[in-house]
C-alpha positions as CSV (number, residue, x, y, z in Angstrom):
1,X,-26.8,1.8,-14.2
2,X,-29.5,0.6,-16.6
3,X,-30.7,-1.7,-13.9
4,X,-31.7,1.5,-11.8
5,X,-33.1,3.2,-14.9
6,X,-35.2,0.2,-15.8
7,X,-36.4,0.4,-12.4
8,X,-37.3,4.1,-12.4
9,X,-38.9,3.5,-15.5
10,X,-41.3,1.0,-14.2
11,X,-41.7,3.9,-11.1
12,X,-42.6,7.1,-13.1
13,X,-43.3,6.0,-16.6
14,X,-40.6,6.0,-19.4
15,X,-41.6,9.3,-20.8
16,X,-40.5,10.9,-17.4
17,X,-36.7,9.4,-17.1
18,X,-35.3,11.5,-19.4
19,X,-31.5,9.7,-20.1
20,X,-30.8,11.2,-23.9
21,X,-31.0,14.3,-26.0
22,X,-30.5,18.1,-24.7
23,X,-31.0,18.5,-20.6
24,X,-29.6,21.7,-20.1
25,X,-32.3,22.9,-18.8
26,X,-31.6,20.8,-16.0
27,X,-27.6,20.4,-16.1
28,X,-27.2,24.0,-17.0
29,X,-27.8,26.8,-13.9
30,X,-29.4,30.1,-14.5
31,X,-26.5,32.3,-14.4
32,X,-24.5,29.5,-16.7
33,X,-21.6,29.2,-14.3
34,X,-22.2,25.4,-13.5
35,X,-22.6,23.0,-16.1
36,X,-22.9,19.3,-15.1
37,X,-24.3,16.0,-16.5
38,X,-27.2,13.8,-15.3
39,X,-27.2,10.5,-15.4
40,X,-30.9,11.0,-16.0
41,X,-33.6,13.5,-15.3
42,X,-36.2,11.9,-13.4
43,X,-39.8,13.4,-12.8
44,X,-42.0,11.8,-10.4
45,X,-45.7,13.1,-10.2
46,X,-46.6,12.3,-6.7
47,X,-45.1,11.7,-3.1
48,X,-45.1,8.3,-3.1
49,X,-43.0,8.3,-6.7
50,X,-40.6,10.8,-5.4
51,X,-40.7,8.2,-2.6
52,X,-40.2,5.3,-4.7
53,X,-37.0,6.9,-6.5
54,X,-35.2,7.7,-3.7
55,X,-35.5,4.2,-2.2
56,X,-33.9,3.1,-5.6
57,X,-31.4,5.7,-5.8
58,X,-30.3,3.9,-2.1
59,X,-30.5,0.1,-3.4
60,X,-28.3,1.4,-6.2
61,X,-26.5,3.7,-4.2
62,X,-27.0,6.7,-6.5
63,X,-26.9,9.9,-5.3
64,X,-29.5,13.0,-6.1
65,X,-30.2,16.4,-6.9
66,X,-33.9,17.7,-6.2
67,X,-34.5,20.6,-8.4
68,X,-37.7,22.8,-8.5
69,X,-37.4,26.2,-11.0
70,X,-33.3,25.7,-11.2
71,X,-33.4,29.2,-10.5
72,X,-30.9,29.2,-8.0
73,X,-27.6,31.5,-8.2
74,X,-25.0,29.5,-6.1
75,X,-24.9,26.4,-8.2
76,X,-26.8,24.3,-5.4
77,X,-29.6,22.5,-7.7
78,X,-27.6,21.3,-10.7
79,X,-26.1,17.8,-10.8
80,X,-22.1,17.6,-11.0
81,X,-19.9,16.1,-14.0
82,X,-19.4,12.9,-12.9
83,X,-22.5,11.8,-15.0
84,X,-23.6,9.7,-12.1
85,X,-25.9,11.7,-9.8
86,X,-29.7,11.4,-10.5
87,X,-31.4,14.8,-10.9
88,X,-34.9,14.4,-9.1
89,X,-36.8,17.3,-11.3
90,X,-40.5,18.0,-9.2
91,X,-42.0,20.4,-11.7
92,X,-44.8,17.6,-12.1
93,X,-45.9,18.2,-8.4
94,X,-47.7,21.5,-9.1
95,X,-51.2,20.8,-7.1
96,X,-52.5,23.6,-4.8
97,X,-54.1,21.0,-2.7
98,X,-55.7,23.1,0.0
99,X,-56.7,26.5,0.7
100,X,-58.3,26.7,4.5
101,X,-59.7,30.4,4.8
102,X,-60.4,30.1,8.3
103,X,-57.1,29.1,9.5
104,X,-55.2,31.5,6.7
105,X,-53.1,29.0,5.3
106,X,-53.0,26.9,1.8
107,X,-51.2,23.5,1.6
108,X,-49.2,22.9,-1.8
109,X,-46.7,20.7,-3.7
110,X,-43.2,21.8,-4.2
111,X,-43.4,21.9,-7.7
112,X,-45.9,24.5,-8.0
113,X,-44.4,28.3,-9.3
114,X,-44.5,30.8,-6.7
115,X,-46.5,33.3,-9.3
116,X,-49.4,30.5,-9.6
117,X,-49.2,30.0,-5.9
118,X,-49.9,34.0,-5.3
119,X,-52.6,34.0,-8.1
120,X,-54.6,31.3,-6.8
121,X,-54.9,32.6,-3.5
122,X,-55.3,35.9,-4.3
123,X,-58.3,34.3,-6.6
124,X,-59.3,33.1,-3.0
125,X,-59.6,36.9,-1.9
126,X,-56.2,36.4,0.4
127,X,-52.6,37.1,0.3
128,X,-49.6,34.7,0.1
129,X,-46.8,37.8,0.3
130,X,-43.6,36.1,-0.7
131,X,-42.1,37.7,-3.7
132,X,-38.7,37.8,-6.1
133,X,-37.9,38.7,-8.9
134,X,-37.9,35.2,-10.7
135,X,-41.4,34.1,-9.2
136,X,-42.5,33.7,-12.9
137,X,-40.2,30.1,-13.2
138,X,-39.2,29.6,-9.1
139,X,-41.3,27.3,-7.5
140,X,-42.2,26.8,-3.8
141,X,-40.2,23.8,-3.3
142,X,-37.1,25.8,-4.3
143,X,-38.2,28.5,-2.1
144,X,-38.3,27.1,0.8
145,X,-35.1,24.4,0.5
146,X,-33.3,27.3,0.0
147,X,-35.1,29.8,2.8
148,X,-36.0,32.4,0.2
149,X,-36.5,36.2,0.8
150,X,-37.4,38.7,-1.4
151,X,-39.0,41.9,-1.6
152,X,-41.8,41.6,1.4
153,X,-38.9,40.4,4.0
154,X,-39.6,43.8,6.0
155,X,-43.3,43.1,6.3
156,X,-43.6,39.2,6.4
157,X,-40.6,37.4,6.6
158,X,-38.7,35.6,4.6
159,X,-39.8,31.4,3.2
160,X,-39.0,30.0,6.6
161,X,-41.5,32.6,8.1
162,X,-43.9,32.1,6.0
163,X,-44.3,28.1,6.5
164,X,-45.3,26.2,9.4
165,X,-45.4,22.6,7.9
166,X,-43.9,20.3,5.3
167,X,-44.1,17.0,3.8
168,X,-40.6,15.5,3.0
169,X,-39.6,12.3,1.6
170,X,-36.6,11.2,3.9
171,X,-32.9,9.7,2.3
172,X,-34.4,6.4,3.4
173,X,-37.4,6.9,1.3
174,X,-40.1,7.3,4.3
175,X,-42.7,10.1,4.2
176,X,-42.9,12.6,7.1
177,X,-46.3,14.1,6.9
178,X,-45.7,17.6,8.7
179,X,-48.0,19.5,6.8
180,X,-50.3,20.5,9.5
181,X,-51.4,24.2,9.7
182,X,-50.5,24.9,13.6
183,X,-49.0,27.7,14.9
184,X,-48.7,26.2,18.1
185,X,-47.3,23.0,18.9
186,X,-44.6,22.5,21.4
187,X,-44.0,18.8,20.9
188,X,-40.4,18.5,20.7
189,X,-37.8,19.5,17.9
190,X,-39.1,21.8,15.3
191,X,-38.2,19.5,12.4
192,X,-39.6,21.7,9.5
193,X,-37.2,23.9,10.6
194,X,-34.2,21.9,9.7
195,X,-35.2,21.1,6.1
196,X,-35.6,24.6,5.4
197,X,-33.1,26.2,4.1
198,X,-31.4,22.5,3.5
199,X,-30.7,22.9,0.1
200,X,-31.7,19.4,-0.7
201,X,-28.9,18.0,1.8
202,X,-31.2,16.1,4.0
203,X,-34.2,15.2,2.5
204,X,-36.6,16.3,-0.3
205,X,-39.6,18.7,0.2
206,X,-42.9,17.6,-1.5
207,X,-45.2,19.8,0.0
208,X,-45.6,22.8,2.0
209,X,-48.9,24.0,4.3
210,X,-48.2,27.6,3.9
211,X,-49.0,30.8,5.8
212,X,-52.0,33.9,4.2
213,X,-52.7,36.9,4.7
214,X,-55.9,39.2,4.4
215,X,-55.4,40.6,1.3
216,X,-54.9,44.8,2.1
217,X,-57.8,46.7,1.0
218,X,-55.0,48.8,-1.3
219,X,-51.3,49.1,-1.8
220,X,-49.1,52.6,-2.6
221,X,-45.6,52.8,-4.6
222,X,-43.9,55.3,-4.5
223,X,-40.2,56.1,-5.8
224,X,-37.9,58.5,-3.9
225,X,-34.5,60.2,-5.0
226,X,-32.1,60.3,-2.2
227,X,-28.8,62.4,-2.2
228,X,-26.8,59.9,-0.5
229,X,-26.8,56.4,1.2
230,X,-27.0,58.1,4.4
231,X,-30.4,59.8,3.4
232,X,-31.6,56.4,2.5
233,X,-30.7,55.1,6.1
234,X,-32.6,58.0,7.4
235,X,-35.8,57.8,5.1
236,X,-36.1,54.0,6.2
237,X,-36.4,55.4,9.5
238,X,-38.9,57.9,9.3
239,X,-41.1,55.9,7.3
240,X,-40.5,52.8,9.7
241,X,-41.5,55.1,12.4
242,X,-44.7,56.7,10.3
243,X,-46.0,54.5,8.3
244,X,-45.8,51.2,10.9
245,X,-46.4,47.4,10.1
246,X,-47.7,48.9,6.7
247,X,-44.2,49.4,5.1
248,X,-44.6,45.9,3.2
249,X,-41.4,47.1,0.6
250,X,-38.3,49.3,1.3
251,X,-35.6,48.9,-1.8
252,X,-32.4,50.5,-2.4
253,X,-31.1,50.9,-6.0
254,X,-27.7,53.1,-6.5
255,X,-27.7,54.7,-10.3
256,X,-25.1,52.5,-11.9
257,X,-27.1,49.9,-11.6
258,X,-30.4,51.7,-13.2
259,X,-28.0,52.9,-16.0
260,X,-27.8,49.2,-16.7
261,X,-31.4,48.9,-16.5
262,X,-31.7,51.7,-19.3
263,X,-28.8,50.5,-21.5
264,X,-30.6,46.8,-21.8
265,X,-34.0,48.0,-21.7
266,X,-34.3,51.5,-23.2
267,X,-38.2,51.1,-23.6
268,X,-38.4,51.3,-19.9
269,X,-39.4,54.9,-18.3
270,X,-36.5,56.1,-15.9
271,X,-38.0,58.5,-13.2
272,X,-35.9,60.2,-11.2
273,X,-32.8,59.3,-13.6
274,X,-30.4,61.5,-12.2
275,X,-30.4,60.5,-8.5
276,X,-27.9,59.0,-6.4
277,X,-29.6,56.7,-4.6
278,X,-33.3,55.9,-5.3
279,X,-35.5,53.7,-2.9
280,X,-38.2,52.2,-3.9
281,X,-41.3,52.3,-1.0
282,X,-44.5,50.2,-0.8
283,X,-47.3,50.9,1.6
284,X,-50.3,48.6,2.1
285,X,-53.2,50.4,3.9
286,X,-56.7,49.7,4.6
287,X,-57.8,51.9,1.6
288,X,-56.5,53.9,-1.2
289,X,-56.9,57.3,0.5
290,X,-55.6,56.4,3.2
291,X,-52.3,55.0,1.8
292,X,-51.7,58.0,-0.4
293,X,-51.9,60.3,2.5
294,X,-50.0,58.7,4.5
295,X,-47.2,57.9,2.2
296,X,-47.3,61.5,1.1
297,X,-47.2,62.8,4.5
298,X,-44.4,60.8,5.1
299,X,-42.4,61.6,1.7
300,X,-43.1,65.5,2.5
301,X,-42.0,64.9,6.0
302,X,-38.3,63.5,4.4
303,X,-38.5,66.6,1.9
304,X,-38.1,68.6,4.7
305,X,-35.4,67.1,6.2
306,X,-33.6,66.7,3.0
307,X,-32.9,63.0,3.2
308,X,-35.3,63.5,-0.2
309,X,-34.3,65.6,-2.8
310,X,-37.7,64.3,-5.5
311,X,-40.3,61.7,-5.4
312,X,-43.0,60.2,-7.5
313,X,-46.0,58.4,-6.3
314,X,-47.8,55.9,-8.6
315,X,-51.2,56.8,-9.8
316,X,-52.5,53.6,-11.2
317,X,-51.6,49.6,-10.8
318,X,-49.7,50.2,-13.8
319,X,-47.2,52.6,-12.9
320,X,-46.8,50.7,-9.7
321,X,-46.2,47.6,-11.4
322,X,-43.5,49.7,-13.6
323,X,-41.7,51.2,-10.6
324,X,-41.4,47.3,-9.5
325,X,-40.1,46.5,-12.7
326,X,-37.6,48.7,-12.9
327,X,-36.5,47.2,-9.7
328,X,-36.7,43.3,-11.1
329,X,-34.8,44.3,-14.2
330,X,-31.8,44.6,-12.6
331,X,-30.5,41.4,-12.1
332,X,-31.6,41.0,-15.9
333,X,-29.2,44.1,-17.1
334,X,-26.2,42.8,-15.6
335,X,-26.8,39.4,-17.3
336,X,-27.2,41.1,-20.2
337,X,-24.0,43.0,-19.4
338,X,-22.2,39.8,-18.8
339,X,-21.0,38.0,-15.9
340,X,-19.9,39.6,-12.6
341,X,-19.2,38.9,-9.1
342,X,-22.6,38.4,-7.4
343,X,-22.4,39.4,-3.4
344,X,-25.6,38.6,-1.9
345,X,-24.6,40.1,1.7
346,X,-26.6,41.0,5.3
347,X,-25.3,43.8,7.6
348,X,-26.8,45.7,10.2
349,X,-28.8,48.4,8.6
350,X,-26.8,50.7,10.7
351,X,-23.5,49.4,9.5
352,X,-24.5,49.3,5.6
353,X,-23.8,53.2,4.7
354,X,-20.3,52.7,6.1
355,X,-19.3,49.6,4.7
356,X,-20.8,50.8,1.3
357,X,-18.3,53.5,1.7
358,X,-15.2,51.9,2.6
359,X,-15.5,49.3,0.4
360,X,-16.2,51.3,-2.9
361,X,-13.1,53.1,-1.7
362,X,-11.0,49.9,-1.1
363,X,-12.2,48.2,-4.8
364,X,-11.5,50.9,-6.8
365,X,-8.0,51.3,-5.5
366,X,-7.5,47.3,-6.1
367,X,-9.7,47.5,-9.7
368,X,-9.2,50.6,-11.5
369,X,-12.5,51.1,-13.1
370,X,-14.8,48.3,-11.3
371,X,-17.9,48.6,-11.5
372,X,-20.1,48.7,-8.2
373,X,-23.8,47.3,-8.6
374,X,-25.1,47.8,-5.3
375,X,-28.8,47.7,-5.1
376,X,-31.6,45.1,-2.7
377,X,-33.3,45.2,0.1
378,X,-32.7,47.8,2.8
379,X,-35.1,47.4,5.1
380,X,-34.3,44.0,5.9
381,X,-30.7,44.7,5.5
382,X,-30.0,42.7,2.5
383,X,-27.6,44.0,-0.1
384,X,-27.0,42.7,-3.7
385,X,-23.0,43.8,-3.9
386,X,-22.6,42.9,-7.2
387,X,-18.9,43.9,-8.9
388,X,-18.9,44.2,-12.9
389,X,-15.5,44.2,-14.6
390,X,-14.3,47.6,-15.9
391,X,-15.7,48.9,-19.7
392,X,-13.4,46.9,-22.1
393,X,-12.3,44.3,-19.7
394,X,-13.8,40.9,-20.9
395,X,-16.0,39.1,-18.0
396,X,-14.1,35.8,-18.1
397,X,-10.7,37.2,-17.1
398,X,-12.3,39.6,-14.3
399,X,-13.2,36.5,-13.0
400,X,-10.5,34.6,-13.6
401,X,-8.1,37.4,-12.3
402,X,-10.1,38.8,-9.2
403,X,-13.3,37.3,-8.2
404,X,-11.3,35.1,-5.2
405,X,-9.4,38.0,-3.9
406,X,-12.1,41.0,-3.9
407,X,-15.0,37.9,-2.5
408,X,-12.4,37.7,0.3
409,X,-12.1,41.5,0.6
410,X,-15.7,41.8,0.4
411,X,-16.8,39.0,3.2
412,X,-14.0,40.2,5.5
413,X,-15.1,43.4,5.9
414,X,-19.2,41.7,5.9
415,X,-18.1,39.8,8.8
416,X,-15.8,42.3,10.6
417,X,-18.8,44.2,10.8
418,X,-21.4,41.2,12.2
419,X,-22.8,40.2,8.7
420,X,-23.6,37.4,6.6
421,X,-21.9,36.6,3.4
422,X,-25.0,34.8,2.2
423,X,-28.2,36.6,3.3
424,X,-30.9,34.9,1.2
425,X,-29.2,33.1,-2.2
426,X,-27.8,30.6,0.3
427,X,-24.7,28.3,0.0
428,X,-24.8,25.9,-2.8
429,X,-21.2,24.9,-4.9
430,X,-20.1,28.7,-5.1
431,X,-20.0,29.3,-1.3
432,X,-19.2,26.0,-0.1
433,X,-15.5,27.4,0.6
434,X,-16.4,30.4,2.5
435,X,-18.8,28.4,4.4
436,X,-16.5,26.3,5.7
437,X,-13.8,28.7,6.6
438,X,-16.0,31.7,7.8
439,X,-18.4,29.1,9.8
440,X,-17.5,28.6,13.5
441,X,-16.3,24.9,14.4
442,X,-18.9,24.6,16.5
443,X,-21.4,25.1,14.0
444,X,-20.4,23.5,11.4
445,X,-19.8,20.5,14.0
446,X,-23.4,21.0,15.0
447,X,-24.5,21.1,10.9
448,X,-22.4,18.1,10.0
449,X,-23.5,15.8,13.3
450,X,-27.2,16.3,11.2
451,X,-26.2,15.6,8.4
452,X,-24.6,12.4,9.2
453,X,-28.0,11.7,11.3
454,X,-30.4,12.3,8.7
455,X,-28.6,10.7,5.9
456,X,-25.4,8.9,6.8
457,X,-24.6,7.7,3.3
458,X,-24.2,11.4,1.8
459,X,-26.8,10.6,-0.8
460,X,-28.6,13.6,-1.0
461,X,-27.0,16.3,-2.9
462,X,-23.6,15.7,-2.2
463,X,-20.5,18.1,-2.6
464,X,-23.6,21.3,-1.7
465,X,-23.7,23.6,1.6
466,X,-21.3,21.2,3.2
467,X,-18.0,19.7,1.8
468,X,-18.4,16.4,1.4
């Protein structure tokens, strides 16, 4: 393969093909379940380099990995062992290139992190609303290749919502230039559509023409102790029902997993610590008087109908922004705790209280002393259903000895009730199994007849979403 290196190098510069020394953090994923090695980390700097290298990678025929942030939690943006797939790294491509305040939208390279992206435009006096909890190192590219949600799903939809064009460097190394800012345009196949959520399988995103938002004039957090799942149900309700299109956040956090929070981070304040349930609520209004009233009208409203036992309303940006990270730290706590069984599920919002139910009742009678970690996005129906090996039990041989049988336990009864056993974390190497069991033939037929269209040699990320 030095011919192909030699090549690159002549492509991108020699400083960006990165063949020896430490490139974990591009082999390694962020959760350290998949390890694989490169044959060599490139990292083009513009379009028509990304371009270039994948043309190469077909004359040679060398597979390739796109990876933005390599934040991912399914495994989908690391290269395998073999030692022959080229890992296509586009944290070069961070250019904002355009932000169009008339027609609300801002065009932008796929390497550019999602935190930058929302601080530029909010520089701009406008709003780009998608948020998670590693926006700090995730970058748009990422985002959108692998339909990314978040905390604003209720308000504004997830990544594929949010974009309405994309450039993308084909497996044959041609450029689609789909970047314009239209919201309507009726002119055959939406072909953005297919490339998000892709996961790198069919081509490689290189730039995204994005939708904004008015930035509201102020936004309310408030945090609310509920006495059971049930009453959480209900307060999403009311407050759909009272405070309108200006619920923008609606999270559900069961105590286990804040007693995490506060056994990894004791420096962080704990209202509310001895709750149940505690949901986490985020109005945006046209002014700050406004949004306090109404959010307090509607937490006293769920006081009296006891589906609130005790809430707290932030008084200044920086409580707000500590309610929120109380809520972000949780993924961070179980890390710290070591590694579990990560369920990143969608159900019905009506169906959630009862599956959280029977299935804390069916695990604990299969795992004596499991440990539930149930907390994410209710009002878009999004749970993280995260399992954490009993006190004493090493993580490794939880894993070893039950992750296959309670993931089947847990997607069974997903399914059974008309969910999804990935709602926004996507498919990658972990779920590639249940995909292609739980999948209907028909769409995985459908899935698979693209595939084979778009890029008929299998060289772009091969052995992720679908088997190979």
């Amino acid at each position: 393969m030095s011919a192909l290196l030699d090549a690159l190098r002549a492509v991108v510069g020699s400083a960006q093909v990165l063949a020896d020394g430490d490139l974990s953090a591009y082999e390694l994923d962020w959760r350290k379940r998949y390890r694989g090695r490169a044959l060599a980390v490139v990292r083009p700097g513009s379009t028509e380099e990304v371009a270039a290298v994948v043309r190469l990678c077909r004359q040679h025929a060398t597979s390739l990995v796109p990876q933005g942030g390599n934040t991912g939690l399914v495994g989908g943006g690391v290269p395998d062992d073999s030692g022959r797939q080229l890992l296509l790294s586009l944290t070069r491509m961070q250019r904002v290139r355009r932000i169009d305040a008339d027609n609300l939208t801002v065009t932008v390279e796929a390497g550019c992190v999602l935190q930058t992206l929302q601080q530029v435009v909010a520089d701009a006096g406008l709003l780009f609303p998608l948020s998670l909890a590693a926006e700090g190192s995730c970058t748009i590219g990422g985002n959108l290749a692998s339909n990314a949600g978040g905390t604003q799903v209720l308000r504004y939809g997830n990544a594929r919502e949010l974009c309405l064009g994309l450039e993308v460097v084909t497996p044959q190394g041609e450029v689609w230039d789909g970047l314009a800012g239209l919201r309507k345009d009726n002119t055959g196949y939406d072909l953005r559509d297919l490339f998000i959520g892709s996961e790198g399988t069919l081509g490689v995103i290189t730039a995204a023409t994005l939708k904004l938002h008015p930035r509201p004039g102020a936004t309310m957090t408030a945090l609310a102790a509920c006495p059971s799942i049930e009453a959480s149900v209900a307060l999403l309700r009311l407050a759909r029902q009272r405070l309108d299109a200006g619920l923008t956040g609606f999270e559900l956090m069961e105590r286990f997993a804040l007693d995490l929070v506060s056994r990894h981070f004791p420096g962080l304040p704990r209202p509310l610590p001895g709750a149940p349930w505690v949901v986490l609520l985020e109005l945006a209004a046209a002014d700050e008087a406004q949004a306090r009233t109404l959010l307090e009208a509607t937490l006293g409203e769920a006081l009296e109908m006891a589906c609130v036992d005790d809430a707290v309303v932030a008084e200044s940006l920086a409580q707000s922004r500590a309610l929120w990270h109380l809520r972000e730290s949780i993924p961070l706590a179980q890390a710290e705790e070591g590694l579990n069984i990560k369920n990143d599920i969608a159900l019905p919002v009506s169906a959630i209280a009862g599956f959280v139910h029977a299935m804390g009742s069916a695990l604990r009678a299969q795992v004596p002393g499991i440990r539930l970690v149930t907390f994410g996005h209710l009002g878009d129906g999004n749970l993280h259903y995260n399992l954490q090996a009993p006190e004493g039990v090493p993580a490794a041989t939880f894993l070893a000895q039950h992750e296959a049988a309670l993931n089947r336990q847990v997607y069974d009864a997903v399914m059974a009730r008309g969910g999804s056993f990935s709602a926004e974390h996507g498919i990658g190497a972990l779920k590639l199994g249940e995909l292609a069991q739980r999948k209907s033939t028909v769409a995985l037929g459908m899935m698979r007849a693209i595939k084979q269209a778009l890029d008929p040699e299998g060289l772009m990320n091969p052995g992720r979403l679908l088997a190979r």
